[in-house]
LONU-178926 format. One record per residue (C-alpha): x negated, y, z; residue number from 1. Coordinates in Angstrom, 3 decimals, padded with zeros to 6 digits. Example, Ala and Ser with C-alpha at 12.3 -4.5 7.8 and 13.67 -1.06 7.14 Angstrom:
<rs>
((-012.300,-004.500,007.800),1),
((-013.670,-001.060,007.140),2),
</rs>
This chain:
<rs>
((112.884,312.460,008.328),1),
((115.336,314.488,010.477),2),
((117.220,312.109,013.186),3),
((120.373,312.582,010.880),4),
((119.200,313.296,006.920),5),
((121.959,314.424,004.778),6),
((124.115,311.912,002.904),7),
((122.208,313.219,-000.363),8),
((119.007,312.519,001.030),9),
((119.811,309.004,001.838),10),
((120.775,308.224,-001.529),11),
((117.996,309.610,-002.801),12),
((116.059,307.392,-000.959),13),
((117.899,304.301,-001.722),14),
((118.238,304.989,-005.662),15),
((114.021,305.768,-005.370),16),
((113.880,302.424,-003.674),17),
((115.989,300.148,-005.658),18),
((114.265,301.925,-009.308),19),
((111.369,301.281,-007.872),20),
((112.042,297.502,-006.767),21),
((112.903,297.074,-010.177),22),
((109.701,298.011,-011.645),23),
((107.610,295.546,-009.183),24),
((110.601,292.426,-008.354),25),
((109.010,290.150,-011.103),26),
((105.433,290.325,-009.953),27),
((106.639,289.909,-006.286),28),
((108.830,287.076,-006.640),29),
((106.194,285.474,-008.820),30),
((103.717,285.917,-006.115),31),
((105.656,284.221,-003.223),32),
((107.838,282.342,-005.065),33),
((107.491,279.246,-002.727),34),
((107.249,281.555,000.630),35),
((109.714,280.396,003.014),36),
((108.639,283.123,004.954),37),
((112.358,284.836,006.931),38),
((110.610,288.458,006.954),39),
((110.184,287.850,002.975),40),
((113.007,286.457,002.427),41),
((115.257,289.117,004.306),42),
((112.955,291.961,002.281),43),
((114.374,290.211,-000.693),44),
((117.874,290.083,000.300),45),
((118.090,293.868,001.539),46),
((116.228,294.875,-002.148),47),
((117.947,292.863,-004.215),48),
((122.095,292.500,-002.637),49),
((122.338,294.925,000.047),50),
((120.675,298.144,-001.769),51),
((122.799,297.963,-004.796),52),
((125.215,296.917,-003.074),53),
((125.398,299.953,-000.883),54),
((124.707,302.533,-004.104),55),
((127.557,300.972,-006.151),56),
((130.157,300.217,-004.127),57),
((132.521,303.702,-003.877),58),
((130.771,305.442,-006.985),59),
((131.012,302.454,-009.433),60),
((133.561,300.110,-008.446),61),
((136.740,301.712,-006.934),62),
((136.244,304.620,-009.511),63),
((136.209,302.486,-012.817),64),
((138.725,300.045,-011.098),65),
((137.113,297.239,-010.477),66),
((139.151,296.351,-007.676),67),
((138.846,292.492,-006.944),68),
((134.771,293.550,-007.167),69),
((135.678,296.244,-004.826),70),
((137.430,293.774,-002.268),71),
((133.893,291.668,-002.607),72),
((131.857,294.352,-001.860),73),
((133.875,295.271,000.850),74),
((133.278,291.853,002.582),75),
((129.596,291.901,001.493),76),
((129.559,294.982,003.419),77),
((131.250,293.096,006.573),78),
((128.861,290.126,006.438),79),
((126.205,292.670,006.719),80),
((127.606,294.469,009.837),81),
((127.893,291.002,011.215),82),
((124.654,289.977,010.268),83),
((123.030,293.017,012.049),84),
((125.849,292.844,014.971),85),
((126.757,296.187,014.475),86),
((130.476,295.223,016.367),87),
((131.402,299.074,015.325),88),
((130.759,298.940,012.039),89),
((132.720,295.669,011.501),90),
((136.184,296.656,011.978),91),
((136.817,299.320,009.422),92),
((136.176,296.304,006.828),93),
((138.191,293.886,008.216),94),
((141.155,296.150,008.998),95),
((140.735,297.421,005.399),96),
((140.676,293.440,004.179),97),
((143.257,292.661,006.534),98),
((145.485,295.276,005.120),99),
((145.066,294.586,001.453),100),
((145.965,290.740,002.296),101),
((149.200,292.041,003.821),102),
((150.186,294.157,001.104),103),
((149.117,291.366,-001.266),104),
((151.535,288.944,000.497),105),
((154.470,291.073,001.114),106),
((154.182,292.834,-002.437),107),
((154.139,295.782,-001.342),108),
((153.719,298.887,-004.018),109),
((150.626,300.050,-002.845),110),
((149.896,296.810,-003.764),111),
((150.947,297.391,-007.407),112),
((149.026,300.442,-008.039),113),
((145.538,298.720,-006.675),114),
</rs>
């Protein structure tokens, strides 16, 4: 892959992965059920949560209006910048978060509309 693939190609690659996770996640889980293994269980996480979480976030939930899901996924998405330490990544979330609480408390019309 090129040292910066095109948005496109990235989801590509994540909607290939997660299909394909779906086809094989029974099997595996079967398999090493009782693993307590952190590499496995991480695998898991980043298949099953992070993934989906990363495909359906903009496209599915703030489009449809799914807004308090949207506000979850947005901390999901923080967690996982924490998680990773990625201390640039971990702002634009909380700023976001920290605005919406503000809005939410003042009752602001943005507010409203959301």
């Amino acid at each position: 892959m090129a040292a910066k693939p095109k948005p496109w190609r990235i989801n590509l690659i994540l909607h290939i992965t997660y299909s394909a996770w779906l086809l094989i996640k029974i099997k595996v889980i079967q398999k090493f059920q009782t693993s307590k293994d952190l590499e496995y269980r991480t695998f898991i996480d980043l298949l099953d949560n992070l993934i989906p979480l990363t495909l359906e976030i903009y496209a599915n939930l703030f489009r449809e209006g799914f807004f308090d899901y949207y506000i979850e996924s947005i901390f999901r998405l923080w967690c996982l910048f924490q998680r990773m330490r990625r201390k640039n990544y971990n702002k634009a979330p909380l700023i976001f978060l920290s605005d919406i609480f503000y809005w939410e408390t003042i009752e602001h019309p943005l507010f409203k509309y959301m």
